[in-house]
N, C-alpha and C positions, 0 to 999 in steps of 0.2 A: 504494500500500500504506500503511495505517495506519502511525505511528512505532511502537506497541508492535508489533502484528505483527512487522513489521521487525525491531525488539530481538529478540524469542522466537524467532526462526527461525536469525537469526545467531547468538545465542547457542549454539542446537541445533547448527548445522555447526561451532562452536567447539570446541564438547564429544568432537564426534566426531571433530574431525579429530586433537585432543588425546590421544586416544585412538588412533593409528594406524589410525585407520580414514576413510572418505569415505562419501560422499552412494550411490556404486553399491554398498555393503556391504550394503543396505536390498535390493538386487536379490537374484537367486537368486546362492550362489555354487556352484553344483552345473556339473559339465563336461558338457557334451555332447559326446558320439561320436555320428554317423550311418552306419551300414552298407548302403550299398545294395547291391542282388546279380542278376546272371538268370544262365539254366542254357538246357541243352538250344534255344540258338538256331539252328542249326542252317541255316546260311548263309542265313536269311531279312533280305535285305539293306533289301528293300521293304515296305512296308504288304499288308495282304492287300488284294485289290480288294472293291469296293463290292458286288460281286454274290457273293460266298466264301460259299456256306452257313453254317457256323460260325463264321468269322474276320471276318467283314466290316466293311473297313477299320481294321482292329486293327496295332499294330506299326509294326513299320519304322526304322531306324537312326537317321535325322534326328530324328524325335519323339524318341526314345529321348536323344540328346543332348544335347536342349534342355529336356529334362523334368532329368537330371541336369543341367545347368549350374546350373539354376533352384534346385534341390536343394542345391547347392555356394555359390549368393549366400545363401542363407538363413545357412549352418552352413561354416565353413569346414572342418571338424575330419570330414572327409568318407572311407571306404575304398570303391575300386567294384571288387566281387568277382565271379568267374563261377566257375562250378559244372562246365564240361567241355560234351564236344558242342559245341561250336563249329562244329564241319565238317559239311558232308554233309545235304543238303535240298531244294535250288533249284542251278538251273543257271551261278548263279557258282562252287561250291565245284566243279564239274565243268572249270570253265572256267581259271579260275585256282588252285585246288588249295588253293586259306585264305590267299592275300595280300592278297585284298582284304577278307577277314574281321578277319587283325590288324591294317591299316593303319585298317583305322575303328576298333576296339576301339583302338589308339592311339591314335588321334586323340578319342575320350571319355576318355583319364587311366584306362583301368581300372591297378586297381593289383597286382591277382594273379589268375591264375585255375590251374582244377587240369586231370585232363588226364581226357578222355572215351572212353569206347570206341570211338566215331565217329569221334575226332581219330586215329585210328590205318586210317581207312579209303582212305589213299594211302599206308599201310605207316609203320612208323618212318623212314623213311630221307623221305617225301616229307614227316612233319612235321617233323622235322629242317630240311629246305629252306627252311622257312617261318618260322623261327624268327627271321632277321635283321627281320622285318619286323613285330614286337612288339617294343614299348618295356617291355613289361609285362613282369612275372615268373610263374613257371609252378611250382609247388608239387605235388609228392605224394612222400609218407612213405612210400608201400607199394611203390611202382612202382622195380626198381632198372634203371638203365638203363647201366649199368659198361659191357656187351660189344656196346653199340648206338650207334646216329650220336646218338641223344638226351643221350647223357653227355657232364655236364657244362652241359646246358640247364635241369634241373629241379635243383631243391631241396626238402629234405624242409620245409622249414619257412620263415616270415618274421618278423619283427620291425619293428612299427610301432611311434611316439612320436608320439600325437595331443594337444597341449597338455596332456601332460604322464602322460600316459594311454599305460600299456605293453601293447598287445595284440597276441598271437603268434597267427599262424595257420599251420596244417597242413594239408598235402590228404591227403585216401584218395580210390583209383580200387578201382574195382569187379573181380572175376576176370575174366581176360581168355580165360580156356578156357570155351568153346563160344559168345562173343559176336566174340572175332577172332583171325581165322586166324591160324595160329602163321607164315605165310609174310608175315604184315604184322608182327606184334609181334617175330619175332627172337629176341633172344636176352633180350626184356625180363623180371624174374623177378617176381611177382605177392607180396609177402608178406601173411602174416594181418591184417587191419585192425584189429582189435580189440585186439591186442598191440602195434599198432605205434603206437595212438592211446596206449594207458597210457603208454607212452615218450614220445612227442610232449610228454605233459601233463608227465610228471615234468621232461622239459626244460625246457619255457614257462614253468609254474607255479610248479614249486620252484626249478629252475635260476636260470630269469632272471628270476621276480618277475613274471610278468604278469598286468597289474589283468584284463584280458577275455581269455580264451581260444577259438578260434573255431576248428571243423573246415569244412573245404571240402571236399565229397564227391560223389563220384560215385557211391556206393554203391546209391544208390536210399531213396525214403521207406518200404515195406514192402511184406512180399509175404504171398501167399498161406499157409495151412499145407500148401501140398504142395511147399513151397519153405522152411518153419521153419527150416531148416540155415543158408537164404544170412543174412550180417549187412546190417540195413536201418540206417536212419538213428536209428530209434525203437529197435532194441536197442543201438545203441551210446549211445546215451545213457542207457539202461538199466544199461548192465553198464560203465561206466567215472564216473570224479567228477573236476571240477575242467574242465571243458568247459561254458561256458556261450552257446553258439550254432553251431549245426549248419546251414551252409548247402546243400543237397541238389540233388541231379539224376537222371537217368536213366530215372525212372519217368513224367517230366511231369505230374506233380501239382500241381494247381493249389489252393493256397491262401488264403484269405483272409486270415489273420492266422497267424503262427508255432503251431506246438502245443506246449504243456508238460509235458513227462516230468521224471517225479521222477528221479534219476539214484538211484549208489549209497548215496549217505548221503543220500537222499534231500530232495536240494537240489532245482530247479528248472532244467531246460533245456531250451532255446527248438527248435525244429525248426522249419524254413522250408524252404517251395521256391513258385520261379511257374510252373510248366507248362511251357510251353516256347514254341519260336519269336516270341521276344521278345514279346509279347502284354501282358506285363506287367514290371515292375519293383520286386521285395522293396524293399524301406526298416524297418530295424531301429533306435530311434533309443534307446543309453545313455545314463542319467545318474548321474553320480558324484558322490557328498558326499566331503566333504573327507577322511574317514576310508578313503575309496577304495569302502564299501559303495555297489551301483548300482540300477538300476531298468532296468525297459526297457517298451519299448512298438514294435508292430509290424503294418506292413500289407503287402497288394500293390497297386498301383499299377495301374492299367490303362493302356496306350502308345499 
């Protein structure tokens, strides 16, 4: 290197460092959150085979782990969410009843998931059974589970601290009259989603300050007009504010990239879901400027 060169450069790191600042201040200081998410797996432990009409060679648990490990070296600041329907598809959830479903979802670090109408298809008392065998935590606001084996497994809400980044999330599960028998659900009571998400929010949002607010639902992404009454994914973010990512299931709708509904003060929120039977894997990636205002950007992932 030139002497002057040399002079002009050290002098510049002099300046700055003078200044309480360094050489990586030049970098982005904006934070990044990554959200990955699947829904509706639906005990598909294995890859589809090579000859599958539709599926072929798609999925399967191992890829699925090794695509999120790879996801987690990139970005440390990492949440791995599911959407419900866990259970009920292929002849392991037959077999073993969902232990060997949360022993692999444990062994990926997922970090919450909500609870699905199919998770309730060996009865409350048989997901109950299965609970010791998730490390993960199990969320939904709507579902009260007081006078069932389930209480005391679920909570209405979570609270993460991602480098510095306070994001709450909530589940809603879908009505459970006329999707499962009241001889599997018990005495679980089903409350309104939409009132119980305003609640969720006023808690996360104004209660405890959170920079990202995030529904985990089972609701479904939308339905027909001869179905207008039921609440979908796209009217709850319609008709509630302060909610900016709605992760979805139940319908198996596969999308390419998140949708954006204006909510009620017509902000912007994100609606996502990947189909189902792990096929693919959502990736939601935040970034926050210092003033805590964010950005986002969002795919699906094929497994």
């Amino acid at each position: 290197m030139k002497r002057r060169d040399f002079i002009e450069k050290t002098a510049a790191s002099t300046a700055l460092l003078s200044l309480g600042l360094s050489l990586s201040s030049f970098k982005s200081s904006r934070k990044h959150i990554t959200i990955l998410h699947t829904n509706d797996v639906h005990s598909h432990i294995d890859p589809f085979p090579m000859d599958d009409p539709r599926n072929p060679n798609m999925g399967g648990v191992a890829r699925r782990a090794s695509l999120i490990e790879t996801i987690r070296q990139e970005n440390p600041n990492v949440l791995l969410l599911d959407a419900g329907d866990i259970f009920q598809g292929t002849p392991y959830f037959n077999y073993y009843g969902g232990e060997l479903e949360f022993k692999l979802m444990s062994m990926m670090k997922y970090d919450l998931s909500t609870i699905g109408n199919h998770d309730f298809d060996n009865g409350v008392d048989g997901l109950a059974a299965q609970m010791p065998h998730a490390t993960f935590e199990f969320i939904s606001a709507n579902y009260d589970f007081k006078n069932t084996a389930m209480d005391g497994f679920v909570k209405p809400f979570k609270i993460f601290n991602k480098n510095g980044i306070k994001i709450g999330v909530f589940g809603l599960g879908i009505e459970l009259q006329g999707l499962v028998d009241k001889r599997m659900s018990k005495e679980t009571v089903y409350n309104n989603p939409l009132e119980t998400a305003q609640d969720m929010v006023r808690i996360l949002k104004k209660e405890n300050k959170c920079d990202l607010v995030i529904c985990l639902s089972h609701l479904g992404y939308k339905y027909s007009k001869d179905d207008s009454n039921k609440i979908s994914d796209l009217k709850l973010a319609e008709q509630t504010k302060d909610i900016d990512l709605i992760i979805g299931g139940h319908t198996h709708t596969f999308l390419d990239k998140p949708t954006i509904v204006k909510n009620l003060e017509g902000k912007n929120v994100l609606v996502n879901q990947v189909g189902c039977y792990g096929i693919n894997l959502g990736r939601i990636d935040f970034y926050f400027d210092n003033d805590k205002s964010k950005i986002a950007d969002g795919k699906s992932i094929m497994v």
